[in-house]
Backbone bond lengths (Angstrom), bond angles and torsions (degrees), N, CA, C in turn:
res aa  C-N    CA-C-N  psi(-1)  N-CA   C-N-CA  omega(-1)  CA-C   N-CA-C  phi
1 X - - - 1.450 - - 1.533 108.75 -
2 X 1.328 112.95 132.91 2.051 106.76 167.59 1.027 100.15 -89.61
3 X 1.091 114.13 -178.22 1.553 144.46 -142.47 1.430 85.47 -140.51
4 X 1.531 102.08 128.79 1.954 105.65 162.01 1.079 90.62 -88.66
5 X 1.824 92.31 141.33 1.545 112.93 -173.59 1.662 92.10 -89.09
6 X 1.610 113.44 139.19 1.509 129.55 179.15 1.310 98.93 -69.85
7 X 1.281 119.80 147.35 1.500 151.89 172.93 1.325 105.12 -61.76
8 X 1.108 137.59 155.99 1.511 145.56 164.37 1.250 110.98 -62.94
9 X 1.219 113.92 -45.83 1.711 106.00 -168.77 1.416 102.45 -85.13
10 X 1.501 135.60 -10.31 1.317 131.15 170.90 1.973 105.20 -87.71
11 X 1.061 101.65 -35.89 1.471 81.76 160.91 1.288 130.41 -84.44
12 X 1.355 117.66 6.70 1.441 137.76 174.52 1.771 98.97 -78.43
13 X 0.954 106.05 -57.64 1.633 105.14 -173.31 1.017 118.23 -95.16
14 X 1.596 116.72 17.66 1.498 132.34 157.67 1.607 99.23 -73.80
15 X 1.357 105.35 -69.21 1.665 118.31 -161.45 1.590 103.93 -60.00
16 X 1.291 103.48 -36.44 1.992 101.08 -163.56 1.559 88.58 -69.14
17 X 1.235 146.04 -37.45 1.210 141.78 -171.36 2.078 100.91 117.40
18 X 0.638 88.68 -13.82 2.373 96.28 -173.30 1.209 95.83 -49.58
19 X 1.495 130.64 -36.18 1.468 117.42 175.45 1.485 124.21 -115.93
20 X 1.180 127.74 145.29 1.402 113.70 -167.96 1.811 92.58 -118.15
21 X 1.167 113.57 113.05 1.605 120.21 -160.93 1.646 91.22 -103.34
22 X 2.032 87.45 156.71 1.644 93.25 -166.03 1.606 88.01 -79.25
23 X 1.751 119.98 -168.42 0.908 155.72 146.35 1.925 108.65 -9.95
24 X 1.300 105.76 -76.14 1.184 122.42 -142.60 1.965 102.40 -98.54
25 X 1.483 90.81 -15.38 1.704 79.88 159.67 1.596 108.34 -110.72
26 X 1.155 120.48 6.05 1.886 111.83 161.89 2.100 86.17 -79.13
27 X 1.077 127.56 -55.71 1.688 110.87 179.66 1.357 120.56 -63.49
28 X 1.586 134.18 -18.53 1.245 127.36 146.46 1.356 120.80 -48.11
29 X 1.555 108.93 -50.49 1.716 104.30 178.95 1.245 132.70 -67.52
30 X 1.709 98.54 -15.88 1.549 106.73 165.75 1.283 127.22 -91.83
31 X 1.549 96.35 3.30 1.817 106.12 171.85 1.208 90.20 -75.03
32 X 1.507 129.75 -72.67 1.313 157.59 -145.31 1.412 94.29 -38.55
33 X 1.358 105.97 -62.42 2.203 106.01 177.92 1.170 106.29 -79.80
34 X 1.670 150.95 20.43 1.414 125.00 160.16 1.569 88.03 94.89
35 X 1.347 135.08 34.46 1.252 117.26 -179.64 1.845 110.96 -150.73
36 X 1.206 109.94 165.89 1.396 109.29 168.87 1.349 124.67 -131.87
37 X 1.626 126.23 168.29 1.087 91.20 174.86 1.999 89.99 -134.53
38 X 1.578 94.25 -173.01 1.602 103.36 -147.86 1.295 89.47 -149.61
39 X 1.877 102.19 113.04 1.315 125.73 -166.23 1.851 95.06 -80.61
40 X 1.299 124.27 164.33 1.419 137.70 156.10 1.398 114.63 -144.17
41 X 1.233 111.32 142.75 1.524 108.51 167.19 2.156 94.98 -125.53
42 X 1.155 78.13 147.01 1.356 92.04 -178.05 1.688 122.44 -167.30
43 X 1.528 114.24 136.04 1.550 103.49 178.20 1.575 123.05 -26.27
44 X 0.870 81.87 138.36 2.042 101.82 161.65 1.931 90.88 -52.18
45 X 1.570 99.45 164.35 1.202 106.09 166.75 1.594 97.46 -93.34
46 X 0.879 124.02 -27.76 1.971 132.60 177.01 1.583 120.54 -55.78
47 X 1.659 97.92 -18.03 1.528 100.93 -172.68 1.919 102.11 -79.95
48 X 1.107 131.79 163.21 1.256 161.19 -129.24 1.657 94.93 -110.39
């Protein structure tokens, strides 16, 4: 499957912060360049 490549002005209001995008279109956009991305959950450095 391709990936629609994102528009300029939607990655424009990705980066400035104006949009706060779900989950699954920050991993569309990393389809879009040949890339993925790779969730972690992990302690705080604050935890005990």
């Amino acid at each position: 499957m391709l990936a629609a490549i994102p528009s300029q002005s939607a990655v424009a209001r990705l980066e400035s912060g104006e949009w706060d995008a779900r989950l699954p279109t920050i991993e569309r956009y990393a389809a879009a360049v040949g890339s993925t991305v790779d969730w972690q959950v992990r302690p705080s450095e604050e935890s005990p």
